[in-house]
C-alpha positions, 0 to 999 in steps of 0.5 A: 500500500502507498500512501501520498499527502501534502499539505504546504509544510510537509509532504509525507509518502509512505509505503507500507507491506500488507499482510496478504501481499507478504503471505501470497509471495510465500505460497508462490515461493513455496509452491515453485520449491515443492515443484521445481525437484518434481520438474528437474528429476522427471526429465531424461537427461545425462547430467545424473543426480548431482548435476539436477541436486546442485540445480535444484539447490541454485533454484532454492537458493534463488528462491528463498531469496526472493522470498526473504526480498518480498516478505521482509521488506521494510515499511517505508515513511518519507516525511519531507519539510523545509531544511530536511527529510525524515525517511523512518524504515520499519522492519518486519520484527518492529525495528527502526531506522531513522535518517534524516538528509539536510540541507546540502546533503543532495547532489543529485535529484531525479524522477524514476519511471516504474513501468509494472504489472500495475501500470507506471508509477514514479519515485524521487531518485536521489544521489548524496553527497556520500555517494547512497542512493536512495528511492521514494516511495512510489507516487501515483502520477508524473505530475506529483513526482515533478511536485515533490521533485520542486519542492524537494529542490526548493526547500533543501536548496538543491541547485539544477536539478538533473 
């Protein structure tokens, strides 16, 4: 779920992990485990049991990762005013995290198109000073991205933005 709000001291964007959406990656990631042995070992081929066990184990490995991306997640909480912005992430086991980037801190500011199965979303790109890169929360349209890209740009100084 995303959340976008604005009002004219603040602008908050939020993206949060629902239960359902980590529950439907895990039944997705469980059921290709289940079945991935089943499809590997039914096929006639040469490369014998060691050869289809150490494949197997990259297709696990491949998998369980993906599980760990898509149910672990963090929360994420961009909360932009003058002078700074408060991004708060929140794991999954209740763990907080708290960053705040100042003024002077941006090098780099850009719009980021996702092009996905729910149709095109942006982000604020940022590049620090430090060298982190970081990405907003997803926002509906391009219009609000180039809003919250200005302001971004307006009240934490950034010069032209890229």
């Amino acid at each position: 779920m995303n959340a976008y709000s604005t009002s004219p001291l603040e602008i908050c964007l939020e993206q949060r992990k629902g239960s359902a959406e980590r529950v439907i990656a895990a039944v997705i990631v469980f059921g290709l485990m289940a079945f991935a042995p089943a499809i590997v070992f039914l096929q006639d081929s040469p490369s014998g049991i060691i050869g289809k066990t150490v494949f197997i184990a990259i297709v696990w490995l491949f998998l369980v990762l993906m599980l760990w991306g898509a149910s672990l997640a963090d929360n994420v909480r961009w909360t932009i005013q003058f002078g700074e912005i408060r991004i708060e992430r929140e794991s999954v086991f209740g763990r907080r995290w708290v960053e705040n980037i100042a003024i002077g801190d941006i090098s780099e500011i850009s719009i980021h198109r996702y092009d996905g199965e729910s149709g095109v979303s942006f982000c604020i790109k940022m590049r620090l000073r430090s060298g982190k890169r970081l990405y907003s929360p997803l926002i509906p349209t391009e219009t609000d991205a180039k809003a919250i890209k200005a302001r971004i740009c307006t009240w934490l100084q950034v010069g032209a933005a890229h």
